[in-house]
N, C-alpha and C positions, 0 to 999 in steps of 0.2 A: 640867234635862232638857228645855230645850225649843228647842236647836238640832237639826235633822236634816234630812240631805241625802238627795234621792233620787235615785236615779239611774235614767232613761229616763224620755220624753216623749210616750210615743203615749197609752193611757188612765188603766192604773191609776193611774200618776205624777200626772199633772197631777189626779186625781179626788183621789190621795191628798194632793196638795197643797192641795187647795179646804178640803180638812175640817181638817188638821193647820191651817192659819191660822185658821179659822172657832174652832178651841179656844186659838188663842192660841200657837201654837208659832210660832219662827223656823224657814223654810222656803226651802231652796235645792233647785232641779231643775237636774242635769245629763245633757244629750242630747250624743252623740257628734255627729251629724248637726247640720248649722251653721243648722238653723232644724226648725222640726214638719215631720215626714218624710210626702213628699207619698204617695200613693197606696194599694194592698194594697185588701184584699177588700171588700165589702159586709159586716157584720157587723148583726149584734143585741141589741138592748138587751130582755132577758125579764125575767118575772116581779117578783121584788123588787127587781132593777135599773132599774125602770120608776123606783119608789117612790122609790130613789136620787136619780137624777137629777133626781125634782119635786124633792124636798127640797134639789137644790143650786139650784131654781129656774130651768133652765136643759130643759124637760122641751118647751114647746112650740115651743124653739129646736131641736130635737132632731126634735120632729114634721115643722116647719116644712120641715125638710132632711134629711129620712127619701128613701129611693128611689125611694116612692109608685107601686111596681109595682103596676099593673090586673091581669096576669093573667099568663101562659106557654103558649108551645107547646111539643112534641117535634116533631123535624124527622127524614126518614131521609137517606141520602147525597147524595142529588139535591136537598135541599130542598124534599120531597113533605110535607106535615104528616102527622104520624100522631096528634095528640092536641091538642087545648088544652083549658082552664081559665078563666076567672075567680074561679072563689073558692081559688087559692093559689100559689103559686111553690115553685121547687125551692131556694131562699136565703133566703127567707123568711119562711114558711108563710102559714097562711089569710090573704089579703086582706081588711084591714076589720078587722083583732083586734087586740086590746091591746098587743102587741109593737110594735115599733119597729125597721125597717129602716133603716142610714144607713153611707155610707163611712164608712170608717174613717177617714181624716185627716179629715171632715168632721165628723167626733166628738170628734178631737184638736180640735182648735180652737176647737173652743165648751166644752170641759173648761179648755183651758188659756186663755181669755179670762175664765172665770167668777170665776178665784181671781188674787191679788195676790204666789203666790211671786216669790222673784230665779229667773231662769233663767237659766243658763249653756249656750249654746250651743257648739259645735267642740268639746269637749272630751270627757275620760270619768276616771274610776278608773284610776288606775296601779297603786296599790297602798296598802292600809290597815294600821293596827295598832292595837288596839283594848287597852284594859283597865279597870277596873274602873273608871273614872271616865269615860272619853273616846273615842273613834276620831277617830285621825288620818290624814287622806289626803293621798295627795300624787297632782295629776292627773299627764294625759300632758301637759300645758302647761309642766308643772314647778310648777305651782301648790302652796302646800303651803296644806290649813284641816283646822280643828277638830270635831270638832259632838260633841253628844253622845248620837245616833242613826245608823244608816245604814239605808237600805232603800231592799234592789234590786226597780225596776220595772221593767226591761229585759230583758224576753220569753223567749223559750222556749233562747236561747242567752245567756245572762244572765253577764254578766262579773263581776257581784259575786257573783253565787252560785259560779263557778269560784273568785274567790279567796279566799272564807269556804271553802265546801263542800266545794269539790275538785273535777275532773274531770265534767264534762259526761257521759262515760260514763258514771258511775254514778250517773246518775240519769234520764236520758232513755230514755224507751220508744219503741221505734219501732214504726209502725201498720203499715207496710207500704206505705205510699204517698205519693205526690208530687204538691205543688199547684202550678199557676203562672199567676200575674193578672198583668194588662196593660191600659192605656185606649189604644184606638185611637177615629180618627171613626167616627161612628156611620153608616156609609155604608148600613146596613142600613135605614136608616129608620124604625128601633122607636120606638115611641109609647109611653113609660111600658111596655115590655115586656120581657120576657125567651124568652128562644129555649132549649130544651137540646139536645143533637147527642150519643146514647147510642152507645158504639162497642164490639165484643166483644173479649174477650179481655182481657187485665191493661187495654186501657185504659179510664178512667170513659167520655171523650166531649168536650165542649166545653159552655158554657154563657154565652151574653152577655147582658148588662142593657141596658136604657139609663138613663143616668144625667143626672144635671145640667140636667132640664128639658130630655134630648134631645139636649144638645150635645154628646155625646159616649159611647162604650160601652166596660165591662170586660169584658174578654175571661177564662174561668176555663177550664185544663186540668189533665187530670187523668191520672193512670196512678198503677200498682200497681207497687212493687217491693221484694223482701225487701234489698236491703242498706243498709245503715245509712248514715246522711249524712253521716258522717266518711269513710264510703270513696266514697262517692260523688258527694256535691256538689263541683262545682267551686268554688274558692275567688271564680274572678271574672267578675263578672256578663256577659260576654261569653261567657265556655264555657257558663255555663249556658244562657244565650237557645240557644246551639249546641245544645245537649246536647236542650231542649224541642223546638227546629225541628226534629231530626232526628226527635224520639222519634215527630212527627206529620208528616212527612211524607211519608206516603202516604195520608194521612185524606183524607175526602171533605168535602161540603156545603160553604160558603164556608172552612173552616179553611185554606186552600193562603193567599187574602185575610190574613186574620186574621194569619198566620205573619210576612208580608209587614212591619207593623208592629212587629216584635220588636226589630230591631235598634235601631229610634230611641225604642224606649218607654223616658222617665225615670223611671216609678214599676213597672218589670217588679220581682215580686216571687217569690221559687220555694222553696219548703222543702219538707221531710217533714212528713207527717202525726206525732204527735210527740207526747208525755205525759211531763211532769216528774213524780216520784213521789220523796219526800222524807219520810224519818221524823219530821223536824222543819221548822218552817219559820221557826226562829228561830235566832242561835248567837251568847251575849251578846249585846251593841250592836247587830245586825247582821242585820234580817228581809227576806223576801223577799213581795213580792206579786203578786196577778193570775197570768201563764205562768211567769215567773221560778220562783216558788212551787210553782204546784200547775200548767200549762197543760191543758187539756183534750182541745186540738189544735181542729181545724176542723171534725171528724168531731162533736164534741160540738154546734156552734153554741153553746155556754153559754160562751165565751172570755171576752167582753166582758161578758157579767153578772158572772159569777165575777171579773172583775175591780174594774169598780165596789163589788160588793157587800164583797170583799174590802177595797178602800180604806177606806170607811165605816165597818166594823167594825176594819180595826186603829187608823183616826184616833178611833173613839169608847174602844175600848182602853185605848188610849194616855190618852186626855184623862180614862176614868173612875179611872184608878190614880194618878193623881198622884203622879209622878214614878217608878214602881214599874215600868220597862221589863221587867223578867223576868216581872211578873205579868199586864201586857198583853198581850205575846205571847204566853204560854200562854189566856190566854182567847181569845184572837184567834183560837187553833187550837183552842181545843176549840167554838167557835162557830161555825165554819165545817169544820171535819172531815169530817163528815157531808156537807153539802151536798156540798163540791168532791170526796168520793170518787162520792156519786150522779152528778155529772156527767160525770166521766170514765169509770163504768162505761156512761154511756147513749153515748159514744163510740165504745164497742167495740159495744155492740148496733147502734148507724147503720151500724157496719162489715159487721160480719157480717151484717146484712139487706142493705145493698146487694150483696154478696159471695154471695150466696143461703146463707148456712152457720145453723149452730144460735148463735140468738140469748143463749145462756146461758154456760157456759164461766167464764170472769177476769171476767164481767158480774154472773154469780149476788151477789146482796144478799139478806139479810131480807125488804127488800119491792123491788119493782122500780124500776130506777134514777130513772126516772120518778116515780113516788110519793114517792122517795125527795127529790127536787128540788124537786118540786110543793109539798113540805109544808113546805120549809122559809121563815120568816116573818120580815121585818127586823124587828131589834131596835132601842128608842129609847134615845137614849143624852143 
């Protein structure tokens, strides 16, 4: 029981790969994209996921190359300010606290330098067949291997969860809304800062960083829309840019600028706001972690902890059951159940508050989503 492949390379994957080595498992990561996929949002490493990361040793590499925003303003259409800050950002939170702000591929990359799997780039899952001894795959290379695990880390549209699980439909919630990031030069001039540009009606507004010691800014937009991203995403990244340019073209403040950048941005990234919701997140040989699994969407900010923290607990799972793959998964869900349902219920409260609606609804918990997350405490394994 100690071959297993995972499939995807942004965080959970290569987190899940540091700990499945560190217990002594044979470890193969395959990414569809022909190296660590460049660009996507700012994200967060909270709470227990802090703890994760010391313990993969890899915590003040992390600090090191966090986003180290000082503060934020709100701008109106002219670029008149109407508010700033230092003590917090709208990506962030408080300036100065224990969380950890850092790109997302700049996350990837200190995850996947930390651990010693094989990784297989260009390729992906074609198709598996699993039984009670083995999963066999055969990529889209024509490749055929063995293992005797599989587990999908590959995000919120997760191709190994289509082909255990089934259908994407029946399991994706959709929030109501659509994000789309982009790095343009940082012609603004932001010093370690962040700008937000609030707009009425379905749309959120705009929001830029600056990044990389300055040399460069993400660009984030936003709008609201009820149809689902099977009818509505363009399948290729040229309609979409289209589809974003237009949805903001008649936006004010520098946004006309910003748009201006779309067509040649390599890391433009655009999804739905999104919730995988899964009665199991195991089915024999064959689990899923991090967005795959459970995602929370972007609405939650807990993506990136939920995923780390996820990794950890099913590599420690995994490593406490010796050899007992049916009993690891199950404890792997009933260990984190709790927490990744509080997360995703504080998703739909971020929603409905910025949305001005009643923060209660598909939210209501025992205690609130919040508490519910707060309290939960990594376990040593």
């Amino acid at each position: 029981m100690r071959r297993v492949l995972i499939s995807g390379a942004s965080i959970a994957g290569p987190a899940l790969a540091y700990w499945l080595r560190r217990y002594g498992f044979e470890v193969t990561v395959v990414e569809r994209a022909r190296g660590l996929r460049p660009g996507g949002q700012a994200i967060d490493v909270r709470g227990p996921a802090i703890e994760v990361v010391r313990r993969m040793g890899v915590l003040e590499e992390v600090r090191r190359r966090s986003t180290d925003l000082r503060g934020m303003s709100v701008v109106g259409d002219n670029g008149e300010e109407l508010s700033t800050t230092t003590d917090r950002t709208a990506s962030g939170g408080d300036v100065g606290g224990p969380d950890v702000e850092i790109l997302r591929d700049d996350l990837a990359a200190i995850l996947a330098g930390a651990g010693e799997a094989e990784y297989v780039f260009g390729d992906a899952i074609a198709s598996l067949e699993q039984d009670d001894g083995e999963v066999r795959v055969v990529f889209e290379s024509g490749a055929r291997r063995t293992f005797d695990l599989v587990v999908g880390a590959d995000g919120v549209h997760s191709s190994t969860r289509r082909l255990v699980f089934g259908p994407e439909e029946d399991h994706l919630r959709h929030l109501g809304s659509y994000l789309a990031v982009w790095t343009v030069p940082n012609f603004l001039g932001l010093d370690r800062w962040e700008v937000v540009y609030p707009m009425s009606g379905d749309f959120w507004g705009a929001m830029v960083m600056s990044v990389r010691g300055n040399r460069e800014a993400r660009v984030y937009v936003g709008f609201d829309a009820d149809a689902p991203p099977a009818a509505f995403l363009p399948p290729e990244v040229s309609e979409q840019k289209r589809l974003v340019a237009a949805r903001f073209a008649h936006a004010g403040w520098e946004l006309p600028r910003l748009l201006k950048h779309l067509a040649d941005a390599p890391d433009f990234h655009f999804d739905a706001l999104a919730q995988i919701h899964l009665d199991a997140w195991s089915r024999g040989r064959v689990a899923l972690v991090g967005d795959a699994g459970y995602c929370g969407s972007p609405a939650s900010g807990q993506g990136t902890s939920m995923a780390l923290v996820g990794a950890y607990v099913l590599a420690g799972e995994l490593a406490r059951a010796g050899g007992d793959h049916a009993a690891a998964f199950a404890a792997y869900e009933r260990e984190l159940r709790a927490y990744v349902t509080g997360n995703q219920a504080l998703a739909l409260v971020n929603q409905a508050r910025r949305r001005g609606q009643d923060e209660t609804g598909e939210a209501a918990l025992p205690q609130s989503p919040r508490e519910v997350v707060d309290a939960y405490t990594l376990k040593d394994y």
